[in-house]
C-alpha positions as CSV (number, residue, x, y, z in Angstrom):
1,X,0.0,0.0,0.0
2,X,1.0,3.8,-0.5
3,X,2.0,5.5,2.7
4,X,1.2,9.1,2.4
5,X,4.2,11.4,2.6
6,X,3.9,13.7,5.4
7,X,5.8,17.0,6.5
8,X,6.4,16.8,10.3
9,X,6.1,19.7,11.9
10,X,9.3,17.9,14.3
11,X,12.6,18.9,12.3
12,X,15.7,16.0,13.5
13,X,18.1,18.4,14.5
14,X,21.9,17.9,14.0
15,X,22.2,16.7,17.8
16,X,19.5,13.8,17.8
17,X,20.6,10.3,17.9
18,X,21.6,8.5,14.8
19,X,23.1,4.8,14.2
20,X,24.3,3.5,10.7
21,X,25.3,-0.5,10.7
22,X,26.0,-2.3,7.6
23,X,27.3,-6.5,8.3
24,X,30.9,-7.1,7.6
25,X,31.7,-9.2,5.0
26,X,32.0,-12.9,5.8
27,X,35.2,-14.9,4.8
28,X,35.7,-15.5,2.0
29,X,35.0,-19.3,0.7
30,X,35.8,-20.3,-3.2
31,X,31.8,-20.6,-4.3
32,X,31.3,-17.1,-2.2
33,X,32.6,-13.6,-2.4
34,X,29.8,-11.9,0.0
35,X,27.0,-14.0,1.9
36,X,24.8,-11.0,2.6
37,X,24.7,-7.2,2.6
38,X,22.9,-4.4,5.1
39,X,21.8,-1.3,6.3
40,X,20.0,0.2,8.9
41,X,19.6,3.7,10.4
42,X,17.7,5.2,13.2
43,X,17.2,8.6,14.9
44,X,15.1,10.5,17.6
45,X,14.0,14.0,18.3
46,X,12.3,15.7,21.5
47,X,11.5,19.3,22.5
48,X,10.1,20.6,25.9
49,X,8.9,24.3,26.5
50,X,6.8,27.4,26.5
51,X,3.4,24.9,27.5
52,X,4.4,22.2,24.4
53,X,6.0,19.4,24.3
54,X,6.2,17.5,21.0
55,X,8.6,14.2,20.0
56,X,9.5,12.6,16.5
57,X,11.4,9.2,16.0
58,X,12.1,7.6,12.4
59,X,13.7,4.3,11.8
60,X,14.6,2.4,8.7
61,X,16.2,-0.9,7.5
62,X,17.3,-2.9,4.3
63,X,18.8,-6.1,3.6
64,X,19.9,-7.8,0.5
65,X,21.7,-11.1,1.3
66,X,20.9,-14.8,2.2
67,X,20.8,-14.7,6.2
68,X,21.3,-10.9,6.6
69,X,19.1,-9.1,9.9
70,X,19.6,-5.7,10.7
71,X,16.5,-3.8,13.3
72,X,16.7,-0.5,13.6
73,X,14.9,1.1,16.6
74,X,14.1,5.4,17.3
75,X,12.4,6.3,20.7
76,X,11.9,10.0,21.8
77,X,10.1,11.3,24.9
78,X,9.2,15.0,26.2
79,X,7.5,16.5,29.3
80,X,6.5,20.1,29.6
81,X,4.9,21.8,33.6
82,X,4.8,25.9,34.7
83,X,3.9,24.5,38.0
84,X,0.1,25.5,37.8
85,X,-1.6,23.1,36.8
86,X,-0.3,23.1,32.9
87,X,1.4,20.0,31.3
88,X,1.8,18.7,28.0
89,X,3.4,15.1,26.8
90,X,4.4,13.2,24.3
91,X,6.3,10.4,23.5
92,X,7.0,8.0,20.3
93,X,9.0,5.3,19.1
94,X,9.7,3.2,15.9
95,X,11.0,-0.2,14.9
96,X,12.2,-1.5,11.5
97,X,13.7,-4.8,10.7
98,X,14.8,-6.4,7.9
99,X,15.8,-10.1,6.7
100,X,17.7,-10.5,3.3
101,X,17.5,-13.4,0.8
102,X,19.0,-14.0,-2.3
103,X,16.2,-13.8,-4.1
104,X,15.0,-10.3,-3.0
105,X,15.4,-7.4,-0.6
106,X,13.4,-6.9,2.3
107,X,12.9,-3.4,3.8
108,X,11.1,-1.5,6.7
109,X,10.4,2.1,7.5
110,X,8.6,3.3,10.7
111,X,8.1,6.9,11.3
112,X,5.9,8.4,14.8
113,X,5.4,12.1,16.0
114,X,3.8,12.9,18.5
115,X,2.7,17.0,19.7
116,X,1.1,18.2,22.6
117,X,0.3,21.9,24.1
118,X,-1.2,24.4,26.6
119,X,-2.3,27.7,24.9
120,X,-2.8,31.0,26.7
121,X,-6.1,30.9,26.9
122,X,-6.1,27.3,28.0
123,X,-6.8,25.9,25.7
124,X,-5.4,22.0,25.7
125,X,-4.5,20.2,21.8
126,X,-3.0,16.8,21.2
127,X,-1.7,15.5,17.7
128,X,-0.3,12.2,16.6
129,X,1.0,10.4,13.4
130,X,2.1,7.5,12.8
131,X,3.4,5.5,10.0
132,X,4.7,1.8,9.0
133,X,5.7,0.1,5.6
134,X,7.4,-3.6,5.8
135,X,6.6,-6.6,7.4
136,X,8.8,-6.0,10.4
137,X,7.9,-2.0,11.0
138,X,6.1,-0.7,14.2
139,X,5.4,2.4,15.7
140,X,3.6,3.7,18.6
141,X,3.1,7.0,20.1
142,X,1.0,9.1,22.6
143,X,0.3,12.8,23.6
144,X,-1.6,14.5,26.5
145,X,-2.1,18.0,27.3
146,X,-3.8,19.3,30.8
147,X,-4.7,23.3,32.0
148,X,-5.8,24.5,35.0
149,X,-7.3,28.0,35.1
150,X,-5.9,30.5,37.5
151,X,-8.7,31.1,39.7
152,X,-9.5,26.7,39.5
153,X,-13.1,27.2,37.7
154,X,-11.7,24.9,34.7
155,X,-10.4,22.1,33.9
156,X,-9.4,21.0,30.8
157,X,-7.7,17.7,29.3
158,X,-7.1,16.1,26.1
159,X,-4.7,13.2,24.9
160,X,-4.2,10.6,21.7
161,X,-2.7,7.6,21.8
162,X,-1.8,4.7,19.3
163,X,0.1,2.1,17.1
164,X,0.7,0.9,13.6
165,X,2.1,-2.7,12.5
166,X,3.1,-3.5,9.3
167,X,1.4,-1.5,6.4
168,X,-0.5,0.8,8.2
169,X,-1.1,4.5,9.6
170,X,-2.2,5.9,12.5
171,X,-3.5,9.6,12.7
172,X,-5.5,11.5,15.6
173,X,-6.3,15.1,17.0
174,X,-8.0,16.0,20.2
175,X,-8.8,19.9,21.2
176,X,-10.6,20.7,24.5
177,X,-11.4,24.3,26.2
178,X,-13.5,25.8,28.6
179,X,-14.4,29.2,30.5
180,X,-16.6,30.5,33.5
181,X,-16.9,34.2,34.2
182,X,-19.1,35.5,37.4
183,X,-19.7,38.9,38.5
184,X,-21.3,40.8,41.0
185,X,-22.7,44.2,42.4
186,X,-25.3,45.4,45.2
187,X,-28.1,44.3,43.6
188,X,-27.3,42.1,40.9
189,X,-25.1,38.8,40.4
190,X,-24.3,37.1,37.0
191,X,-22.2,33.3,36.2
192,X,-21.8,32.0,32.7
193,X,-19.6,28.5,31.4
194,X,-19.0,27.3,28.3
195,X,-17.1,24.1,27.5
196,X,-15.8,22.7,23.5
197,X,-14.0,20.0,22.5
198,X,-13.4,17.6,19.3
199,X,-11.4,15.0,19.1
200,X,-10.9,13.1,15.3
201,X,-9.0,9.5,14.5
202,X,-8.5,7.6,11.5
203,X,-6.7,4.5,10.7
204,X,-5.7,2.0,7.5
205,X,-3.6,-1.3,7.4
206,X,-2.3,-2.6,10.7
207,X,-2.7,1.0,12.4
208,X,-4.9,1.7,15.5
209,X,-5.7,5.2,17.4
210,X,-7.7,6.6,20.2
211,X,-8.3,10.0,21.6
212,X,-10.1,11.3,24.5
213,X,-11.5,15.0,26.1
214,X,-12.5,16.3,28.8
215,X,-14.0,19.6,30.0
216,X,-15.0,21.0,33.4
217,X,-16.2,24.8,33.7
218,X,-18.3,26.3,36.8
219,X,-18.5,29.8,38.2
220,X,-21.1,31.5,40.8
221,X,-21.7,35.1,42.4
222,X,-24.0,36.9,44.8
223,X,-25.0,40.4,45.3
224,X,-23.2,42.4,47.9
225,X,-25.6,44.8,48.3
226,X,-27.9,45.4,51.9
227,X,-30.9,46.0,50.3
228,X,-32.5,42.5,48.5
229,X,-30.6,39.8,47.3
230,X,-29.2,38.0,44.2
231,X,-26.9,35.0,43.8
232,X,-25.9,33.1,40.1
233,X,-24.1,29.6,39.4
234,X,-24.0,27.8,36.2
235,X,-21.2,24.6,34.9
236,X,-20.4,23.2,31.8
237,X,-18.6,19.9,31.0
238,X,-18.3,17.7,28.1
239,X,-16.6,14.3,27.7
240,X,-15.5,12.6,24.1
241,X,-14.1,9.6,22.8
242,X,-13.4,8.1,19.2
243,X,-11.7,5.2,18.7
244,X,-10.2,3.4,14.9
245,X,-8.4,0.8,14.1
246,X,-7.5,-1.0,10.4
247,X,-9.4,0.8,7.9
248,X,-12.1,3.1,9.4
249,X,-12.4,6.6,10.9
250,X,-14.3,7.7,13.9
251,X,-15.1,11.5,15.7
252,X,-16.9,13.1,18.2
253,X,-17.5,16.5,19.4
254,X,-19.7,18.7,22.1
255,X,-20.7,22.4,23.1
256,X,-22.2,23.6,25.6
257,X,-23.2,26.9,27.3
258,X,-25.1,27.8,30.4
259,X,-25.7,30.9,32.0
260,X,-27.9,33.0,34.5
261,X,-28.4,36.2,36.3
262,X,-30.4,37.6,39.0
263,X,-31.0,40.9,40.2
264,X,-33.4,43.1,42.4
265,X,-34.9,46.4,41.8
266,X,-34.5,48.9,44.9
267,X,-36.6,51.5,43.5
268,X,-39.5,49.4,42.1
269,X,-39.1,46.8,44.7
270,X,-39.1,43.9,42.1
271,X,-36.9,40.5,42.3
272,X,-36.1,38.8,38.1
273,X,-33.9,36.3,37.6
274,X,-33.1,34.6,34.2
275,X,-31.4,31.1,33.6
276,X,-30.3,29.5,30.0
277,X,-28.7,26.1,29.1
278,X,-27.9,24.5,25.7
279,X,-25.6,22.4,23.9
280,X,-25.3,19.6,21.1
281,X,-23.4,16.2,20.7
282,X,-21.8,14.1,17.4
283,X,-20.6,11.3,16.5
284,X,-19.4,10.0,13.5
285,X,-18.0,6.5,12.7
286,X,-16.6,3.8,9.7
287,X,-15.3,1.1,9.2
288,X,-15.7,-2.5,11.0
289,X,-13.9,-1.5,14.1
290,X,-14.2,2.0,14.9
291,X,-16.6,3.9,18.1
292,X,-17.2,7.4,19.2
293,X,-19.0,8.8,22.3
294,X,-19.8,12.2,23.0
295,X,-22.0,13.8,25.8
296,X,-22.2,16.8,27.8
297,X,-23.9,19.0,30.5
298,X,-25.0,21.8,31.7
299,X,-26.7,24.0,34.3
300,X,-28.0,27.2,35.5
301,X,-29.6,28.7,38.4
302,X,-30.5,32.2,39.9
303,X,-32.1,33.7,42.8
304,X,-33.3,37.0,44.2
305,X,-35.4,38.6,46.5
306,X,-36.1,42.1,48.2
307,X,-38.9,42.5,51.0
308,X,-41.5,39.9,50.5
309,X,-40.7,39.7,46.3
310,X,-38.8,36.8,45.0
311,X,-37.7,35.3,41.7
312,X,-35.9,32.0,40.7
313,X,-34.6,30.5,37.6
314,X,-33.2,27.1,36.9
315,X,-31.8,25.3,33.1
316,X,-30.3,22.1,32.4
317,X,-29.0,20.3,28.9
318,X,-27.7,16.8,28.9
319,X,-27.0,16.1,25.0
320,X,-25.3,12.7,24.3
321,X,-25.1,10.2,21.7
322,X,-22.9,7.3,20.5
323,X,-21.9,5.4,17.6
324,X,-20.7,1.7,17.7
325,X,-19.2,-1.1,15.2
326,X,-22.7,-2.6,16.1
327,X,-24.5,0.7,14.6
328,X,-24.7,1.3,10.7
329,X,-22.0,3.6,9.4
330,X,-22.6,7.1,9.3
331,X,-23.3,10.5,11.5
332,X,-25.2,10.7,14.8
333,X,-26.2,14.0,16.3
334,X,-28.3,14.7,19.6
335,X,-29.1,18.7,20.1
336,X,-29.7,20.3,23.1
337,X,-32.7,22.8,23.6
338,X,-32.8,25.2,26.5
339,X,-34.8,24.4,29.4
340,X,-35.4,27.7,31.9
341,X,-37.8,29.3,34.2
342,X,-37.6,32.8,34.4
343,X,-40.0,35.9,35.6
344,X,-40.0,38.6,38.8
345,X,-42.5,39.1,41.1
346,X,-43.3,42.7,41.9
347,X,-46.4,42.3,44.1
348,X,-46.1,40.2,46.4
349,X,-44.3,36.7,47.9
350,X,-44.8,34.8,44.6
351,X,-42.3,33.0,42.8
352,X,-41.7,34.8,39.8
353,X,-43.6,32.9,36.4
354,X,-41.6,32.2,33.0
355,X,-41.1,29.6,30.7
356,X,-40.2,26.2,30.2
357,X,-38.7,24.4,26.8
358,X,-37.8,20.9,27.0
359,X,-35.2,19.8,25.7
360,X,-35.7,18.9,21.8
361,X,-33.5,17.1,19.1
362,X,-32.9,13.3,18.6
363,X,-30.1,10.9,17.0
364,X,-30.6,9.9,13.4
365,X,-28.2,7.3,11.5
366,X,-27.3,7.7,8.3
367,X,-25.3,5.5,5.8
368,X,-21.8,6.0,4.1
369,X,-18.1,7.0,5.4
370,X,-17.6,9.6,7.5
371,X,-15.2,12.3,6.4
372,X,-13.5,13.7,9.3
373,X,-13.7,17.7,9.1
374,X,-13.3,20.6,11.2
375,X,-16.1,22.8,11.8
376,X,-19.0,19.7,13.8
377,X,-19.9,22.1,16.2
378,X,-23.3,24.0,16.6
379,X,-22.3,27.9,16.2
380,X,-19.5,27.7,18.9
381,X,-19.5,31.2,21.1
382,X,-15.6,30.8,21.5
383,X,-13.2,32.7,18.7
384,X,-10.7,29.8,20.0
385,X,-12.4,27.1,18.8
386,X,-12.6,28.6,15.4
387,X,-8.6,29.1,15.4
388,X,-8.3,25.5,15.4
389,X,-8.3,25.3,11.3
390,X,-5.6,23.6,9.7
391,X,-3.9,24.6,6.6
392,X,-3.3,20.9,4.7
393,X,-4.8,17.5,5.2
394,X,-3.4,13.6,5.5
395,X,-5.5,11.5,3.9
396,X,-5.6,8.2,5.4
397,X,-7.8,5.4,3.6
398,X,-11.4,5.9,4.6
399,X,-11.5,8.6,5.8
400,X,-9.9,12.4,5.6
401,X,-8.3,13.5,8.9
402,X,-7.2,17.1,8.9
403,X,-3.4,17.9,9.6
404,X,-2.7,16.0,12.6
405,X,0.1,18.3,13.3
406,X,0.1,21.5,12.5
407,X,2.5,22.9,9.8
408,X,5.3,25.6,11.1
């Protein structure tokens, strides 16, 4: 099979680790001037800095020659931590052998990187690629990046991991990010979270890969005023999976937002409150051996009252959907509605009257492959997630997986 070509965003540099064997000649007998010939060459690459950590490893072989065996073995490893909460790993390794004959020549290549990174914003990205051609060629490799916000509302994790044997590849990408923001004054309080995150595999041959995200977000305030009261909380969290192996493709992806405020009027005497929640889940899956999972929540809740006037609000979303080698190929989608109550109560000790909406959408399944693309998200509200475009592809068999590392 054809092994794409792919430009690693991992330059070797001068210093990495190389090794160059060839056999020796073997004595010379009447009927034999050489018995075999060989060649092998590996090398290793890691860097570790700035929130990123990223590690490539390449190794080939050849022989031509009855009885010749030459491996050839790269390995490269790299860990990056400020200290608060923000790590990033990766690590990968690659094997090639080779056996001669003197009928033909037998050759391997194996070639892994691996990236992982923290951004400013916190938002957490983790790439792999992996590539084999030849009987005897392997490679694995995994990457994990991990954020912690300053003040501790958010968490964020996301990691790939995988192998390829043989003829095979091995690609994934897995993005994850979240945000709460709460304020406060004397008579009014406010909390909003958001949480994103995709995460995209795809396999051929031998090759297997799995990635994985996870997003926490939760903020809350209350007024700190001494005339009525108001208080505001909302979370977010998502969690994603997709999993490939031989020739198949498999992705998943959430959003979801929740927000609410509360606040009292001192002049009018009123309490109003307001509480939203929504989000959607995908999955997308093909081939004979390939799963994704995607689900989320969310919440929402205020309070306020002055005198004998009060107001409350509540929302929840809980999209989730999965696809399955037991489920026919194709997309699944399950879309959150908004579900909130939400009024004031100016005259009197009622609770204040609004509006419910249940939550609406459904999971449909639909035949063909799934073409992994960018962009399976419903209207994200973060200009971060949007950044995450990549500027060329690796195609990979059944499926199309967007630049698994990003180009320099």
């Amino acid at each position: 099979m054809n092994i794409p070509q792919v430009k690693w965003r991992l330059v070797v540099s001068t210093s990495a680790f190389a090794l160059l064997l060839s056999a020796a000649p073997t004595a010379f007998h009447p009927t034999a001037a050489f018995a075999a010939s060989a060649g092998g060459h590996s090398e290793s690459h890691a860097t570790a800095g700035g929130g990123a950590a990223g590690s490539s490893s390449h190794s080939d072989a050849t022989a031509d020659g009855t009885g010749a065996s030459l491996p050839a073995n790269g390995s490269a490893g790299a860990h990056s931590d400020d200290g608060s909460g923000n790590t990033a790993d990766a690590t990968s390794s690659t094997h090639a052998g080779a056996t001669g004959s003197d009928t033909a020549t037998d050759s391997s290549t194996a070639d892994g990187a691996t990236d992982a990174h923290v951004d400013s914003d916190g938002g957490v990205t983790a790439d792999g690629l992996l590539t084999t051609a030849g009987s005897d060629a392997a490679a694995s490799g995994a990457a994990s990046a991990a954020s912690t916000s300053e003040d501790g509302s958010t968490t964020a994790a996301a990691g790939v991991s995988g192998s390829s044997t043989g003829n095979g590849s091995a690609a994934g990408h897995a993005f994850g990010i979240g945000a709460s923001s709460a304020s406060a004054d004397a008579t009014s309080a406010a909390s909003s979270s958001t949480a994103d995150g995709d995460t995209e595999v795809s396999t051929t041959g031998g090759g297997t890969m799995t990635g994985a995200v996870g997003v926490d977000s939760a903020g809350s305030g209350a007024s700190t005023g001494d005339d009525g009261a108001a208080a505001a909380s909302s979370s977010a969290h998502i969690d994603l999976s997709a999993t490939s192996a031989g020739e198949g493709s498999a992705s998943s992806s959430a959003h979801i937002d929740a927000s609410a405020d509360g606040s009292v009027d001192t002049t009018g005497r009123a309490a109003s409150t307001n509480a939203v929640a929504n989000g959607d889940a995908v999955a997308d899956h093909s081939g004979s051996d390939s799963s994704a999972n995607a689900s989320g929540t969310g919440a929402s809740a205020a309070d306020a009252a002055i005198d004998n006037n009060t107001s409350s609000a509540a929302a929840n979303v809980n999209p989730a959907i999965g696809v399955s080698t037991s489920s026919t190929s194709g997309t699944a989608r399950t879309a959150g509605g908004t579900v909130g109550v939400s009024g004031s109560a100016p005259n009197g000790a009622d609770t204040g009257g609004g509006t419910a909406a249940p939550m609406s959408g459904g999971a449909d399944i639909t035949g063909g492959n799934a073409a992994l693309a960018e962009g399976r998200h419903s209207e994200p509200t973060l200009d971060r997630l949007l950044a995450q475009q990549c500027s060329t592809q690796v195609e990979t068999g059944e499926g199309t997986l967007i630049c698994p590392l990003a180009q320099p």
